[in-house]
C-alpha positions in Angstrom: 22.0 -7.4 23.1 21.0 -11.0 22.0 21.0 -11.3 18.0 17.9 -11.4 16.2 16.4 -15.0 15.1 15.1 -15.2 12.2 13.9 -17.9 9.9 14.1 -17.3 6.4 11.5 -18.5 3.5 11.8 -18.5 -0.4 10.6 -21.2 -2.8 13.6 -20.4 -5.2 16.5 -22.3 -3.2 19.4 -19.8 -4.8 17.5 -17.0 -3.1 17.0 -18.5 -0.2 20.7 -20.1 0.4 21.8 -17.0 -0.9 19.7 -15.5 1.8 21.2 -17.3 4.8 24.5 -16.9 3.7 24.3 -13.5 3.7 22.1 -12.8 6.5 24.6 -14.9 8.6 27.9 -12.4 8.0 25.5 -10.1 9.7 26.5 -8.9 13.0 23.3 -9.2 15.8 21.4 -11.4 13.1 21.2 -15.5 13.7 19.3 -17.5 10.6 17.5 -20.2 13.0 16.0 -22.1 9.6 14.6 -22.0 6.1 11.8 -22.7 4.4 10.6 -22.7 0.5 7.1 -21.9 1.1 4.5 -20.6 3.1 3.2 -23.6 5.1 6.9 -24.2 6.0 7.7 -20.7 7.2 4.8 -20.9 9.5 5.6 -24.8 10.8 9.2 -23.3 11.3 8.1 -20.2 13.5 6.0 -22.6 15.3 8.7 -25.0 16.0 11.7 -21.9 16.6 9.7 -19.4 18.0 11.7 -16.3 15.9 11.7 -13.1 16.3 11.7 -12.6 12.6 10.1 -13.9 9.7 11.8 -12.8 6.6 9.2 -14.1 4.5 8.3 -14.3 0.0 5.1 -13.0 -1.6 4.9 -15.5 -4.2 5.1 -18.8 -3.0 3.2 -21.8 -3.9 1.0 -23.6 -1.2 1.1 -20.8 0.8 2.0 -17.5 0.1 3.8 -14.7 1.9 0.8 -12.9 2.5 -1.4 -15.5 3.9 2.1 -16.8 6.1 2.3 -13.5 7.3 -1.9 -13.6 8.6 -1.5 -17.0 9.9 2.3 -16.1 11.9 0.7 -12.7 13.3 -2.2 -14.2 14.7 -0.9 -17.8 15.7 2.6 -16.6 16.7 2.2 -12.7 17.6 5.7 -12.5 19.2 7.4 -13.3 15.7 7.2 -10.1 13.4 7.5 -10.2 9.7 9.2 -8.7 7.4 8.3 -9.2 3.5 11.4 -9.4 1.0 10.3 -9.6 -2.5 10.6 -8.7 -6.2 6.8 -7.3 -6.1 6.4 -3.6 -5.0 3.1 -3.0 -6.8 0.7 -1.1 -4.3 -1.7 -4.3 -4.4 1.5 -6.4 -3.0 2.4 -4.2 -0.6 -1.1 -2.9 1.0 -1.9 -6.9 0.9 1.4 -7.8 3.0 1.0 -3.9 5.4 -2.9 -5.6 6.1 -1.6 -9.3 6.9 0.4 -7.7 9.9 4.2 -7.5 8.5 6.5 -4.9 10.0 8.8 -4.3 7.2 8.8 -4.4 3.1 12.1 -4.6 1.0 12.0 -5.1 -2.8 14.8 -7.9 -3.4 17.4 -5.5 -4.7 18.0 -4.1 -1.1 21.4 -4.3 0.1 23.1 -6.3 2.9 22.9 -3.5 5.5 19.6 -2.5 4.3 17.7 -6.0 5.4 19.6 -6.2 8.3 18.4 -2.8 9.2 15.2 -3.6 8.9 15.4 -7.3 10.9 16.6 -5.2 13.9 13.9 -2.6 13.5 11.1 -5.3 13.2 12.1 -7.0 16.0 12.3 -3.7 18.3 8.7 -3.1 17.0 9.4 -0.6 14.3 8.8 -0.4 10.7 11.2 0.1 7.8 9.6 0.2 4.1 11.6 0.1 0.6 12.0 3.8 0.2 9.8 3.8 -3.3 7.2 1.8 -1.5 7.3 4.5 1.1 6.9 7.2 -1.4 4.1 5.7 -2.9 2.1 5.2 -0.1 2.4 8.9 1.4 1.7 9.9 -2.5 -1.5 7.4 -2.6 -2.2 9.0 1.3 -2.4 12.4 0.1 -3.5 12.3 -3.2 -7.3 13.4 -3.8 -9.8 10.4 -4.1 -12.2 10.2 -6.5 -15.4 11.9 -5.3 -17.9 9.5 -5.0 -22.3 10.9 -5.5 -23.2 9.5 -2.3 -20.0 11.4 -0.4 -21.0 14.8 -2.4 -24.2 15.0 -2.2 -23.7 15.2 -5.6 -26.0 13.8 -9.0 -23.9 12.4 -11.7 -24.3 15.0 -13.8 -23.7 18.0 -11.1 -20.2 16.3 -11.0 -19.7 15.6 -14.9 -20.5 19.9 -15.0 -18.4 20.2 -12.3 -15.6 19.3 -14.1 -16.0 20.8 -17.2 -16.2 24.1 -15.1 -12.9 23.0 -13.6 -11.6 22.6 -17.0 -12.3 26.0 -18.2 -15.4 25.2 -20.3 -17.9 28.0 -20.2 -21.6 28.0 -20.0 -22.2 27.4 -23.6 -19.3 24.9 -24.1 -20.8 22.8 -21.3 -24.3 23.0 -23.2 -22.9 22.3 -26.2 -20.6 19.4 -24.8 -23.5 17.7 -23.3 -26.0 18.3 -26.0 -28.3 20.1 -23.6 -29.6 23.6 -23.6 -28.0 26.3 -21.6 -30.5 27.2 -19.2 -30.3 23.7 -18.4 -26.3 23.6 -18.0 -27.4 27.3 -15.3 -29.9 25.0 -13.4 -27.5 22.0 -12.8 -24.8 24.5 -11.8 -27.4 26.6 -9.4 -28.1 22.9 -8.0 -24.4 22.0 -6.9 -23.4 25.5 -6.0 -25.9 25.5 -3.2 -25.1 21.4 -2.4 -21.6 22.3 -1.7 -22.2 26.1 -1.2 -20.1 27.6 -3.8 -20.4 31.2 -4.2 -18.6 31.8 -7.7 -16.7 29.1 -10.3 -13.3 30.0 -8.4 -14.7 28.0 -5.5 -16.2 25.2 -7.3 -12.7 24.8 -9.5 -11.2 24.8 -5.5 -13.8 22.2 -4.5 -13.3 19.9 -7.7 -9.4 19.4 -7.0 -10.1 19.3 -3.1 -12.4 16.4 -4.0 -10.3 14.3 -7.0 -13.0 15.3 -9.3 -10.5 17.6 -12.0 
């Protein structure tokens, strides 16, 4: 097999020669250039045609995100794969949308990047294994019901989830300053919205939903 090109931008010039050093005692992998920003990266894939970027979030000019939009949609054969000290979900979901293959965090070993070069320029995907995590966590985690997704008032919800916290009829009333015949009417209201038969269900439906 032909060794992966890659070109290699970072705007802190340690990192980056530290990078091509590196990258170069790699078996299959061949450091084409280097760049320290965004703008170069992409004039670089243009002019070498990679088939890896191996590219910085933060970067001035440019940065790695919007490299990795302009290199996906000018230069669609060249994959990208984000290396960075930024794993926050904001980071990450950014780089995921701009088109790059691959996310390391920049205490990823040798092996690891290499790894992920290879798999990015087969077509596949290798993410930081916290970043990973996260995502599947974020993926399955409830999301915050929303009035219009519910069919839901404001209120139905706020009693909703004082009935999933274990309040009873007269807590609720006495929690929201309102009588309890009023607290049985807003309950009566979203048991038949989400067709709830007893509180068991509606504790069920608030965790299905995010709301406890």
């Amino acid at each position: 097999m032909s060794a992966v090109r890659v070109v290699v931008a970072d705007d802190q010039r340690v990192v980056r020669d530290g990078l091509v050093t590196l990258l170069k005692l790699l078996p299959g992998i061949d450091v084409v250039a280097a760049g320290a920003d965004g703008e170069e990266a992409v004039r670089l894939v243009a002019e070498h045609n990679p088939d890896v970027l191996l590219v910085d979030l933060r970067m001035p000019n440019c940065d790695g995100v919007e490299a990795t939009r302009r290199v996906r949609a000018d230069h669609p054969r060249t994959e990208v794969v984000v290396l960075t000290t930024y794993s926050d979900d904001d980071s990450v979901l950014s780089a995921l949308r701009a088109g790059a293959r691959g996310f390391l965090t920049k205490d990823a070993d040798a092996e690891s990047i290499g790894r992920a070069l290879q798999a990015a320029a087969a077509g596949q995907s290798i993410l930081d294994a916290d970043v990973q995590r996260r995502l599947i966590e974020g993926a399955a985690a409830p999301k915050p019901a929303d009035p219009t997704d519910t069919g839901l008032t404001p209120r139905e919800i706020e009693v909703l989830r004082l009935i999933a916290d274990g309040l009873s009829n007269t807590e609720i009333a006495r929690h929201l300053v309102v009588s309890e015949a009023t607290v049985k009417t807003h309950i009566n209201h979203l048991f038949a919205k989400a067709n709830l038969r007893d509180r068991a269900q509606a504790v069920a439906y608030a965790y299905r939903h995010g709301l406890a």
